[in-house]
DSSP file (Angstrom, degrees, kcal/mol; ACC not computed):
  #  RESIDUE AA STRUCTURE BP1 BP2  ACC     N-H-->O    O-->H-N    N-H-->O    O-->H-N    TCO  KAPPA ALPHA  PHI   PSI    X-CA   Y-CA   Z-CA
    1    1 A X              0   0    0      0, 0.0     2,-0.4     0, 0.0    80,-0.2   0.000 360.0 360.0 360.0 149.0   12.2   73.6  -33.3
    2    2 A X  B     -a   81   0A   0     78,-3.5    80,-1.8    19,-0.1    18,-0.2  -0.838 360.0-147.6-103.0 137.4    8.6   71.8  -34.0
    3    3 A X  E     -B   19   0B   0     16,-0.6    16,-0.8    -2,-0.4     2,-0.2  -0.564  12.7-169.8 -85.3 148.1    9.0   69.7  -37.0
    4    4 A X  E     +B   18   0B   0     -2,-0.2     2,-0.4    14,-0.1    14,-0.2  -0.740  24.9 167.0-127.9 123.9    5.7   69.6  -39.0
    5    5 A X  E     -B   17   0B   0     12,-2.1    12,-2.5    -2,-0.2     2,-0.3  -0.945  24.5-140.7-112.1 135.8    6.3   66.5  -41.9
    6    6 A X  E     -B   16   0B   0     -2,-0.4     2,-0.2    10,-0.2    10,-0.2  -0.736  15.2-170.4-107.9 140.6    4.1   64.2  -44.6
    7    7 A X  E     -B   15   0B   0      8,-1.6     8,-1.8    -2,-0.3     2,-0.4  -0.761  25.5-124.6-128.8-177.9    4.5   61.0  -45.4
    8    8 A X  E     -B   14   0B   0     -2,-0.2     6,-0.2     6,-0.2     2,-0.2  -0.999  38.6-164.5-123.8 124.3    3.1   58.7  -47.9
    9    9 A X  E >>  -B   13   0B   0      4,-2.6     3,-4.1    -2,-0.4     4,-0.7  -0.530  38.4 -56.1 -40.8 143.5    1.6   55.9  -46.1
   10   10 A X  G >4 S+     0   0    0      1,-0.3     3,-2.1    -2,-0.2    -1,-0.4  -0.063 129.0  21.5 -15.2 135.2    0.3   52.0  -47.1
   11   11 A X  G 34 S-     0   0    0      1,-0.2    -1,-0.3    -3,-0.1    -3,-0.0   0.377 129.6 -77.2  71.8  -2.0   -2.3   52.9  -50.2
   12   12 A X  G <4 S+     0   0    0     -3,-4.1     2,-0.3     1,-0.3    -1,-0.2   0.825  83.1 158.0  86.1  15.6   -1.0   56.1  -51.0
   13   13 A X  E <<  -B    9   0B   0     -3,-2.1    -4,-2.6    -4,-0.7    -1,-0.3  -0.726  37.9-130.6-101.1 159.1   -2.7   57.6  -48.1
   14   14 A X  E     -B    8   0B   0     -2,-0.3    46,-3.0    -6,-0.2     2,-0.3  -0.523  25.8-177.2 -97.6 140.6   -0.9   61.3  -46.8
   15   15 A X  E     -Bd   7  60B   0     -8,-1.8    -8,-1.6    -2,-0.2    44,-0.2  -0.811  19.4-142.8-144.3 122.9    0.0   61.6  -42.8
   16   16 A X  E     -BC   6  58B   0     42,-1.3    42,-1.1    44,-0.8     2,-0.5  -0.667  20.1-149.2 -88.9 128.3    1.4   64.9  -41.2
   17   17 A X  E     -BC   5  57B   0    -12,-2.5   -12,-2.1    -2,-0.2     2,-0.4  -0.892   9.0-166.9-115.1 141.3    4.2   64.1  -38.2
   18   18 A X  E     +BC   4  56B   0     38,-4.7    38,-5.1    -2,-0.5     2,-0.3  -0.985  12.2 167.3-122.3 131.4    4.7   66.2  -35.5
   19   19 A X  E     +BC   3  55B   0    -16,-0.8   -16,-0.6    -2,-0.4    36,-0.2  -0.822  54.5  37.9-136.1 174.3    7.8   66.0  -33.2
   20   20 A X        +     0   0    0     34,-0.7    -1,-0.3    -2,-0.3    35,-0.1   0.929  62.9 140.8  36.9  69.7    9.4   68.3  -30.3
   21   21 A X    > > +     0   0    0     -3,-0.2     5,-1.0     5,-0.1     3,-0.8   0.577  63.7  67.9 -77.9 -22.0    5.9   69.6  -28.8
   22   22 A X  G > 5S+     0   0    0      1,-0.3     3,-1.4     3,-0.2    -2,-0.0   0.655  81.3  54.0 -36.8 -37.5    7.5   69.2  -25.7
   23   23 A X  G 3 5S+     0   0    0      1,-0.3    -1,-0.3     2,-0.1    -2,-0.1   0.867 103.1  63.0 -71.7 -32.1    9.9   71.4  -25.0
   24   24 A X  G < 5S-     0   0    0     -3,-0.8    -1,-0.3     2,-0.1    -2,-0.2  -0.110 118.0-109.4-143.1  12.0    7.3   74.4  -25.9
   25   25 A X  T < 5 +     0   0    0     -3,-1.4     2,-0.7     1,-0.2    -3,-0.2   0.754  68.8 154.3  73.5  11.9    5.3   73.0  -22.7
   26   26 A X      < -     0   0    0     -5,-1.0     2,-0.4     4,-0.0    -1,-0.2  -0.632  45.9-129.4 -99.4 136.5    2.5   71.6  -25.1
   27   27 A X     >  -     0   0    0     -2,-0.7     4,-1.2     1,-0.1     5,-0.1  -0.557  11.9-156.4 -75.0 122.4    0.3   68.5  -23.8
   28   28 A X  H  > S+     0   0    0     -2,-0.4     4,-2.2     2,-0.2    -1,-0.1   0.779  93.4  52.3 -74.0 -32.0    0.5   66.0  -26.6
   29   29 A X  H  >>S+     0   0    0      2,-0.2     4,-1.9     1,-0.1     5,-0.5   0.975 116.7  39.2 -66.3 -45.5   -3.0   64.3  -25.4
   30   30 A X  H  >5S+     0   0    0      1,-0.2     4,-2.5     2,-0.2     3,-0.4   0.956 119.9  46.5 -77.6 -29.9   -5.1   68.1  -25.3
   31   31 A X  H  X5S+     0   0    0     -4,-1.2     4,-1.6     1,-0.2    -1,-0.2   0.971 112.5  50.0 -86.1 -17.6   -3.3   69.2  -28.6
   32   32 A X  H  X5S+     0   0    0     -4,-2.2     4,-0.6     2,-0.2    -1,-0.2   0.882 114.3  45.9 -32.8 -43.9   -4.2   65.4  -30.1
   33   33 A X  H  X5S+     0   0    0     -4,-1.9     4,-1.8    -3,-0.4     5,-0.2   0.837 108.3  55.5 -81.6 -30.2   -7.8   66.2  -28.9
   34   34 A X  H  X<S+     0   0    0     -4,-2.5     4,-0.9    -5,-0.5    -1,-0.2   0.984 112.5  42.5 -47.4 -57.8   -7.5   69.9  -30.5
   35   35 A X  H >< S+     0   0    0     -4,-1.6     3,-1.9    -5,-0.2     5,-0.4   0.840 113.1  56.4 -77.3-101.2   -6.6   68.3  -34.1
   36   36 A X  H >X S+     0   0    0     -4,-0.6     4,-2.5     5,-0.4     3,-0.6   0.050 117.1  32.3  18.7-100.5   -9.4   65.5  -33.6
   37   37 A X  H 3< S+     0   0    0     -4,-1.8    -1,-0.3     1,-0.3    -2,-0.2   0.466 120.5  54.5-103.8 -27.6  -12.1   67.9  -33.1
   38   38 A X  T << S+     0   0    0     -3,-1.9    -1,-0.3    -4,-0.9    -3,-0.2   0.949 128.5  14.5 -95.0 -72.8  -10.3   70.6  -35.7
   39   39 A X  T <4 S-     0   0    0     -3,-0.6    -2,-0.2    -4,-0.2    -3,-0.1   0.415  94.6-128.5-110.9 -13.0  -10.0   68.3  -38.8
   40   40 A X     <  +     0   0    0     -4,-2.5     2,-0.4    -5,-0.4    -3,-0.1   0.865  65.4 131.1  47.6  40.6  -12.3   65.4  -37.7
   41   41 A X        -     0   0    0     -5,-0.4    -5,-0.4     1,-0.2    -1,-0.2  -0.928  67.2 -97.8-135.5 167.6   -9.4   62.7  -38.5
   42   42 A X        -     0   0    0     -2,-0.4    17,-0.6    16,-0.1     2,-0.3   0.055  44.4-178.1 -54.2 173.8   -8.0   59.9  -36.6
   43   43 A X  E     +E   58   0B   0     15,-0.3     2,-0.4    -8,-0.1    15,-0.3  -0.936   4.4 170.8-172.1 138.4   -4.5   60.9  -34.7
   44   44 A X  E     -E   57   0B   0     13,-3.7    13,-2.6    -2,-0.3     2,-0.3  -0.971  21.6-121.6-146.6 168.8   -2.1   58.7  -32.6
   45   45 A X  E     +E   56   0B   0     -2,-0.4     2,-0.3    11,-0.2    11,-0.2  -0.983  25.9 165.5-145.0 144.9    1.5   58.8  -30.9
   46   46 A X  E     -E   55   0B   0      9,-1.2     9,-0.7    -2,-0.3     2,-0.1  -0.952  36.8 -98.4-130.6 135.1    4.4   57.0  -31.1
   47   47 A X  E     -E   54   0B   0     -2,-0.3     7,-0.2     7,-0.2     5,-0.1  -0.448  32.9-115.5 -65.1 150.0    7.7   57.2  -30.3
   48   48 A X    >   -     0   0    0      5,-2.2     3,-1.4     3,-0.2     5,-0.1  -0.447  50.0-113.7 -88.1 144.4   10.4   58.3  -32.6
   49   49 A X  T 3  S+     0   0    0      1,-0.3    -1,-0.1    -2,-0.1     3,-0.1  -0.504  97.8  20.4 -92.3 178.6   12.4   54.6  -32.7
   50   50 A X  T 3  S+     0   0    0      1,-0.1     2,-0.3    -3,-0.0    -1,-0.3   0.271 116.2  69.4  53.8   0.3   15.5   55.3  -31.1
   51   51 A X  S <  S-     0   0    0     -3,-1.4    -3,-0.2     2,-0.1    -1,-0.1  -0.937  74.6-135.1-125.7 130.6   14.9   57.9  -29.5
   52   52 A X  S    S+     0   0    0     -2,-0.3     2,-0.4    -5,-0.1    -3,-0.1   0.124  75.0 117.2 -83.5  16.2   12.4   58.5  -26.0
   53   53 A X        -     0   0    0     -5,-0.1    -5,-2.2     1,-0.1     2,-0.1  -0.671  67.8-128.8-118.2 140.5   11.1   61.5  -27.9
   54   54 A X  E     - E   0  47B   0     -2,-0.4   -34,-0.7    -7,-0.2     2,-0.3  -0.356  19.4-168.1 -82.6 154.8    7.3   61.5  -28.8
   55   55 A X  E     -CE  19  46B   0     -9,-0.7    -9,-1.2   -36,-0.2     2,-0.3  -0.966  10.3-151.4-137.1 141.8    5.7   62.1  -32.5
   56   56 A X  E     -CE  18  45B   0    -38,-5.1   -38,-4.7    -2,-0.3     2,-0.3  -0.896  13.9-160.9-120.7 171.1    2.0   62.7  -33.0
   57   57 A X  E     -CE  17  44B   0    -13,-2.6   -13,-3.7    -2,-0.3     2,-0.4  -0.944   7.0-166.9-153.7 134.8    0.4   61.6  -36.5
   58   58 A X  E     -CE  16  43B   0    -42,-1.1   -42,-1.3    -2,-0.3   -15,-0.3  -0.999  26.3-116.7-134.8 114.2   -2.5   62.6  -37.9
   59   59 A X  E    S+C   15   0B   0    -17,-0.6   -44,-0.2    -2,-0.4   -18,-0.0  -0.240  86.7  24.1 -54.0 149.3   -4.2   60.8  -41.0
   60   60 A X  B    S-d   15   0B   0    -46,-3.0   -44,-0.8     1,-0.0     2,-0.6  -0.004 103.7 -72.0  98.3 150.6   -4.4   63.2  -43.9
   61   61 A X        +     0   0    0    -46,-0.2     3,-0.1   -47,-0.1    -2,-0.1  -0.891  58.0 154.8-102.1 134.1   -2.1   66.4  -44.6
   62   62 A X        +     0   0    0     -2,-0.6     4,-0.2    -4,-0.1     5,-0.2  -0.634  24.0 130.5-156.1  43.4   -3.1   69.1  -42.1
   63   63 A X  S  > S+     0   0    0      2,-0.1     4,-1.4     3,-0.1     5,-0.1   0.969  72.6  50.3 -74.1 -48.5    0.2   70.8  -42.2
   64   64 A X  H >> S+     0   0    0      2,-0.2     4,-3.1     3,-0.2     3,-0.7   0.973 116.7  35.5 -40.8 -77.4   -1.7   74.3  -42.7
   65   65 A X  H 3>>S+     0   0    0      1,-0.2     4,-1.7     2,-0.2     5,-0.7   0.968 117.8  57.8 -66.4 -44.3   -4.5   74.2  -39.7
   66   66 A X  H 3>5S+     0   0    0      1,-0.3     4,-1.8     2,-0.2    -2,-0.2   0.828 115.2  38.7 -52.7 -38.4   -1.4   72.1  -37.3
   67   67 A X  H <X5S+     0   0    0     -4,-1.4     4,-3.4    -3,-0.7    -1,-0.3   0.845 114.1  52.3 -80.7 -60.2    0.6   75.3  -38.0
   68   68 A X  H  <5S+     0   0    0     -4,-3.1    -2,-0.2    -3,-0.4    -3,-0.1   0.896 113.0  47.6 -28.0 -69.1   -2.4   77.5  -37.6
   69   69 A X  H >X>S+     0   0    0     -4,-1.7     5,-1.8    -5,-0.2     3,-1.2   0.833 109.0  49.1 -44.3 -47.8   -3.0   75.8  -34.3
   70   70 A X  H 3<<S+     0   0    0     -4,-1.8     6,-1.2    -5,-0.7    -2,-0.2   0.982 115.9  41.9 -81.2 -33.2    0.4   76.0  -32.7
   71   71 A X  T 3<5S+     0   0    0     -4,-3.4    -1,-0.3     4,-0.2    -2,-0.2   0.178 126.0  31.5-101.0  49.2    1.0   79.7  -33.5
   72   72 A X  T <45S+     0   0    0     -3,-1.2    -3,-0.2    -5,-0.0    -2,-0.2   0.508 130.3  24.6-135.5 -43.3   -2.4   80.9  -32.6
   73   73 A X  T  <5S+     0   0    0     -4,-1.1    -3,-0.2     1,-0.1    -4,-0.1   0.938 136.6  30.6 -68.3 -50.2   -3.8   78.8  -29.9
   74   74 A X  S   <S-     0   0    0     -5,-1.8    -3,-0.1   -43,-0.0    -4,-0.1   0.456 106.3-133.6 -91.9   0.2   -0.5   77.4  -28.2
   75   75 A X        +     0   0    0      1,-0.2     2,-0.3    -6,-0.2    -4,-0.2   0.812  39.8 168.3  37.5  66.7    1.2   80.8  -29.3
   76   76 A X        -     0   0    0     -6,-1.2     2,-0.3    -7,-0.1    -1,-0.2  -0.540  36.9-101.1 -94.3 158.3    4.2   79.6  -30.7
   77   77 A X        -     0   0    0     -2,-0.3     3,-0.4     1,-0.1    -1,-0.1  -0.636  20.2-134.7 -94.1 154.4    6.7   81.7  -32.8
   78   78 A X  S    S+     0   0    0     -2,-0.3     3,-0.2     1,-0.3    -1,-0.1   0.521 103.8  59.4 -74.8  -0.6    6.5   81.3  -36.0
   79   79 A X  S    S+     0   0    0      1,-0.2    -1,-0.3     3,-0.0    -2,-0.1   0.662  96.4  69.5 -91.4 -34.1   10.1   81.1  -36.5
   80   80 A X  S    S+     0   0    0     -3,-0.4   -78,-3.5   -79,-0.1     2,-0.4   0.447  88.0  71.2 -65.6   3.3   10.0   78.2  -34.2
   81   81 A X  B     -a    2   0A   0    -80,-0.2     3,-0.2    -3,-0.2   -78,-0.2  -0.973  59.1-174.3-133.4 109.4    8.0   75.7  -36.8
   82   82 A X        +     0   0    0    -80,-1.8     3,-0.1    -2,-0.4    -2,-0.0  -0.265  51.9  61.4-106.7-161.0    9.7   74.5  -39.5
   83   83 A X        +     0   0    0      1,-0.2     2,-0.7   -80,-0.1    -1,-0.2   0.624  66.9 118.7  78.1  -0.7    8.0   72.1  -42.7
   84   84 A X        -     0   0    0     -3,-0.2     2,-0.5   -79,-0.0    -1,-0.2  -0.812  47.3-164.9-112.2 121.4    5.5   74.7  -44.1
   85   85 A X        -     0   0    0     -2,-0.7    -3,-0.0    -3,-0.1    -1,-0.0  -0.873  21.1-120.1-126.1 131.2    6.3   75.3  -47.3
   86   86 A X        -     0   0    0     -2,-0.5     2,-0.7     1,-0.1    -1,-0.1  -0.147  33.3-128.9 -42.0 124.2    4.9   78.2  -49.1
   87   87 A X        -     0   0    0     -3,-0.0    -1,-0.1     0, 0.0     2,-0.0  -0.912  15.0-124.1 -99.5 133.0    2.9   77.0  -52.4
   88   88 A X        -     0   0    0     -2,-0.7     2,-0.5     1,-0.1     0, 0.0  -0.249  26.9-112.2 -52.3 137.9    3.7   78.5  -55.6
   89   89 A X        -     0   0    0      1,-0.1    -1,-0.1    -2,-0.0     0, 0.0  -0.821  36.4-118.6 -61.1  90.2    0.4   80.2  -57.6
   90   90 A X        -     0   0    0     -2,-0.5     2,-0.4     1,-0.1    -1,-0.1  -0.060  34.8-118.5 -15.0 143.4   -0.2   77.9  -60.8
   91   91 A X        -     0   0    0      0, 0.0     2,-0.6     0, 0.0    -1,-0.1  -0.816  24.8-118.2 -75.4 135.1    0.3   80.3  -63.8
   92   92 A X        -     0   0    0     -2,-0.4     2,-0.2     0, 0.0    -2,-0.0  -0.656  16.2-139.7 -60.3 117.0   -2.5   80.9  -66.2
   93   93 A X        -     0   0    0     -2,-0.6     2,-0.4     1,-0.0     0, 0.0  -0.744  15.3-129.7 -87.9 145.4   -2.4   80.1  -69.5
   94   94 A X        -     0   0    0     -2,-0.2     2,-0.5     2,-0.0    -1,-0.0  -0.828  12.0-142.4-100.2 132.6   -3.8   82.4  -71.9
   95   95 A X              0   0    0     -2,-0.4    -2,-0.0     1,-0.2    -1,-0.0  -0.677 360.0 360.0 -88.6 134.6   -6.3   81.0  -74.5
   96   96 A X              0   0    0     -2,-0.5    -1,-0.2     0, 0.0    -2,-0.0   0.437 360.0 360.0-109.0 360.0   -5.7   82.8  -78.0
């Protein structure tokens, strides 16, 4: 299952991790170049420590289009991607 997760970075800056694109046959370098070109923000990979298994990181939260991307270009199911979590609708207050 593809993890998609935010973190709170140095300064208070947001980063979205992505782990287990492999198994699903997906190229970490072209789908790096995808989000690059997609969001216009920086992206790297690292290994998870302990582990040989690869994470890519993307400055920003881009949980939405990364999610977007995997089930519509890389045609993942959507039951395979977990971490996007439905946002609630603010209530309106009524002014009397």
């Amino acid at each position: 299952i593809i993890q998609l997760t935010t973190a709170t970075r140095s300064g208070n800056k947001k980063v979205t991790l992505v782990s287990n694109l492999e198994p699903y046959g997906i190229n970490i370098n072209e789908f790096s170049k995808a989000c690059k070109h997609g969001v216009q923000a920086s992206t790297s990979i690292t290994k998870v420590p302990g582990t040989n298994i690869d994470q890519f990181q993307i400055q920003g939260n881009h949980v939405r289009f990364i999610y977007n991307l995997l089930t519509d270009t890389y045609k993942v199911a959507k039951g395979n991607i977990t971490g996007l979590k439905k946002k609630k609708k603010d209530k309106v207050k009524k002014v009397k």
